[in-house]
Every structure is written in C-alpha cells, then in structure tokens.
C-alpha positions as CSV (number, residue, x, y, z in Angstrom):
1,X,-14.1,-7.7,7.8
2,X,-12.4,-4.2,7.6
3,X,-9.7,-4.9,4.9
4,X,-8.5,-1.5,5.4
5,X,-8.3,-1.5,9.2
6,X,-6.7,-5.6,8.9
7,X,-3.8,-3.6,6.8
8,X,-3.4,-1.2,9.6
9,X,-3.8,-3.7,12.7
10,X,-1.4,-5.6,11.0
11,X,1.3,-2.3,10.2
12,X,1.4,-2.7,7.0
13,X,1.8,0.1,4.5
14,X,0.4,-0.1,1.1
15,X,2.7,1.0,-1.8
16,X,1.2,3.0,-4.7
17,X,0.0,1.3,-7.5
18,X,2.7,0.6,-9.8
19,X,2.4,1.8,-13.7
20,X,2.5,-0.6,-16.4
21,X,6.1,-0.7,-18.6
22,X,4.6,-1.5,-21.8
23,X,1.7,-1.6,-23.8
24,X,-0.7,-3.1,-21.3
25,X,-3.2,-1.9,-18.6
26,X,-2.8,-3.3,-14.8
27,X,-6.2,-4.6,-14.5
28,X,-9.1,-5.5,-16.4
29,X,-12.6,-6.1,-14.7
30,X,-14.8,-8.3,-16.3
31,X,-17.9,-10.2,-15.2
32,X,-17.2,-10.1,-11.3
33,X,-13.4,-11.3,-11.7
34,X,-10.5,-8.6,-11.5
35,X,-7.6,-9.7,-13.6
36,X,-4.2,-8.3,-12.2
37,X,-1.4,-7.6,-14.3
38,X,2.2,-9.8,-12.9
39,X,3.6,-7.3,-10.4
40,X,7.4,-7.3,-9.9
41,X,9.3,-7.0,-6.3
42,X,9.2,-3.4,-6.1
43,X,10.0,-1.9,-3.1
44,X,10.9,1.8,-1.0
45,X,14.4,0.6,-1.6
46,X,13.9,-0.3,-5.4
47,X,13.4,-3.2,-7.2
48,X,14.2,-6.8,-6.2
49,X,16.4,-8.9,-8.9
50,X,18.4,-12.0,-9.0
51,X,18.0,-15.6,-9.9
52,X,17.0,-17.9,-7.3
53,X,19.6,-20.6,-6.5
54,X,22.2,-18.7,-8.3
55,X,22.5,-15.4,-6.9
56,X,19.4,-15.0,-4.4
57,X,18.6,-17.6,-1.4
58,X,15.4,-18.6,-0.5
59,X,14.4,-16.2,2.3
60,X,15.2,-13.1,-0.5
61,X,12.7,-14.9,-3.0
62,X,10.0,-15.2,-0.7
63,X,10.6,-11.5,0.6
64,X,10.2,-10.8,-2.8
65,X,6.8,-12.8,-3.5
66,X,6.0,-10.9,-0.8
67,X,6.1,-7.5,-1.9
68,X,4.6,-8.9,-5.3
69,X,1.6,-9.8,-3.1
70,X,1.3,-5.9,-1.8
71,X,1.7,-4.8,-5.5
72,X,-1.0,-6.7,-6.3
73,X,-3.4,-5.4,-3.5
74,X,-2.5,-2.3,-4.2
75,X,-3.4,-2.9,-7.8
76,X,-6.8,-3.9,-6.0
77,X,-7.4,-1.0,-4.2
78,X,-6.3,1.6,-7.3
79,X,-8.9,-0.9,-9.7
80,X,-11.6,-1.5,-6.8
81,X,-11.8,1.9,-4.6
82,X,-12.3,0.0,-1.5
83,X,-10.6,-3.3,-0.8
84,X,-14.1,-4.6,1.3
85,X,-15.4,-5.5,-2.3
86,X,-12.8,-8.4,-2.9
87,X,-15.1,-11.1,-2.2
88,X,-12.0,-14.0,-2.7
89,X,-8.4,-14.0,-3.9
90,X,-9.3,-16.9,-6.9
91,X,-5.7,-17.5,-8.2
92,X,-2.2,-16.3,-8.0
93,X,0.2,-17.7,-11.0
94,X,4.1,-16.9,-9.2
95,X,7.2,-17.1,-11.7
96,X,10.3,-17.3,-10.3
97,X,13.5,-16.3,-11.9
98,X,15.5,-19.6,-11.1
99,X,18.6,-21.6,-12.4
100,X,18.0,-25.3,-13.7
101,X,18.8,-27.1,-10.3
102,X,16.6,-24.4,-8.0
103,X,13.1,-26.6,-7.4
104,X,12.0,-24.5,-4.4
105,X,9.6,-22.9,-6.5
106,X,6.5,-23.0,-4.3
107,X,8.2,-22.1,-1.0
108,X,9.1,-18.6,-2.8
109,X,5.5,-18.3,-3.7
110,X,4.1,-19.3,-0.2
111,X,5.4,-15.2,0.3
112,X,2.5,-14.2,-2.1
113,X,0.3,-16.9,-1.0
114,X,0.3,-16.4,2.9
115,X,0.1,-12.6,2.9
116,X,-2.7,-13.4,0.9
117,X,-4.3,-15.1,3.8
118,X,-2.8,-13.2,6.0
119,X,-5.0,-9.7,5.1
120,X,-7.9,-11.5,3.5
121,X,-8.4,-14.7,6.3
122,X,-10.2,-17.6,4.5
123,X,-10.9,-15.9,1.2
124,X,-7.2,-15.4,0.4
125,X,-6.9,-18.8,0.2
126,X,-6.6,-19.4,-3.6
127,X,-5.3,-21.7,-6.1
128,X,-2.1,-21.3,-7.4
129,X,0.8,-22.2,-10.0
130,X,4.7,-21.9,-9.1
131,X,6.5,-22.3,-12.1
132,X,10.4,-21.2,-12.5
133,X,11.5,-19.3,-15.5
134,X,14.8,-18.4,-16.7
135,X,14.5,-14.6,-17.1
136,X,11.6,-12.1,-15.8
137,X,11.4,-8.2,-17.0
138,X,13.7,-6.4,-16.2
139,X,15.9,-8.5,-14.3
140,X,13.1,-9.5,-11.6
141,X,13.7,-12.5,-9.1
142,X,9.7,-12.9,-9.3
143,X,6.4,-12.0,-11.1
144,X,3.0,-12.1,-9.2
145,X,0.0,-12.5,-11.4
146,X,-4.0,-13.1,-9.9
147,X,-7.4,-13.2,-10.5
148,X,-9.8,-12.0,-8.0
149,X,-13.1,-12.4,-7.3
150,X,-15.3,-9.1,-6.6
151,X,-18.5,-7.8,-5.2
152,X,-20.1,-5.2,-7.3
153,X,-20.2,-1.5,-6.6
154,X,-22.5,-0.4,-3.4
C-alpha cells in the first residue's frame, strides 16, 4: 500500500512537522523502532486546549487526538522520508487533560487510534494506554506519544 496516495484518496493534508519546545528531539530511531516525541493538538487554527469534562466535551477531545495522530505521522514522514517504510504503528500512549470525574479517557484516544487504522489499514492497529492527567504543556487538552515499527532504508 501507497501511504502517500491513502493520505490523498482520503483528502487529508499533512501538517509540517512540529519543532520540539524544550530540550528534546522529536524522534529517535533505534533498532527498527521509531520513537515519537508526545505531539500536542496543533492545528491551521492554533492549538487545541481545555480540560476534558470541565471545559471541553467529548467530540472536541477526540478532534483533538485526532490532530495528535497527524502530528505524529508527520513526525514520521520528516524522521522516515517516505511513510511506505512504517512497517506497523506498535503503540500510542494518549494523555488526556481531564478533571477527576471525566473517565472517558479511551473514547478521546479512539481519535488517535482510528486515524491510525484508518491511513495504515491492519498495521495501524497498535496497543495503547489512555491515561488522564491533570495538566499537559502548555495548556493542551491531549498528548499523543508512539512507537513505530520500520522497514530499513531501500
């Protein structure tokens, strides 16, 4: 499969890789695994922030997980040079800004997790964690970590 012509059929529109704020790189490559940085919502229309089940609802959070998951590709595709060498998505970790009573944890990371799946077909399935947190960087609603799994260079 194309990954680049999936994106396309599908009208999807990458964004640019996103710089680290801090003292760390976005990815590391190490023996066939890509490690990927946790990207924040960031969007055309700026950055997505809140705190799920006190200021956000759920359809917001998993918009947001969402455009975490197309930070993260495009992470891929700035580390990798050609998306056609992820071989499998291996494991997304999704925090989730949310107040004490908010336990809808995985349903805001299902937006990472299907768009996964959605691009990738059967190897975007991946293992995953959903965990809620009170505060991300920078007033995020959610943080998209992964691991992927790569073929080497043609």
């Amino acid at each position: 499969m194309n990954i680049e012509a999936r994106i396309a059929e599908l009208g999807i529109i990458l964004p640019p890789a996103a710089a680290p704020v801090a003292a760390y790189v976005p990815t590391v490559e190490a023996n066939g695994l890509l490690y990927i940085s946790g990207q924040i919502a960031l969007t055309p229309e700026g950055m997505m922030t809140g705190r799920m089940g006190e200021d956000r609802d759920l359809d917001y959070g998993i918009a947001a997980a969402r455009a975490c998951g197309l930070n993260l590709i495009a992470q891929m595709k700035a580390a990798l040079g050609n998306l056609d060498r992820v071989e499998r998505i291996v494991k997304l970790g999704a925090f989730i800004s949310s107040a004490p009573t908010f336990t809808d944890q995985p349903k805001v990371a299902n937006g990472a997790s299907e768009l996964m799946v959605e691009i990738f077909g059967d190897a975007g399935k991946h293992a995953r964690s959903a965990v809620g947190v009170p505060v991300l960087p920078l007033g995020a609603v959610v943080e998209v970590d992964a691991v992927v799994l790569v073929r080497p260079e043609a």
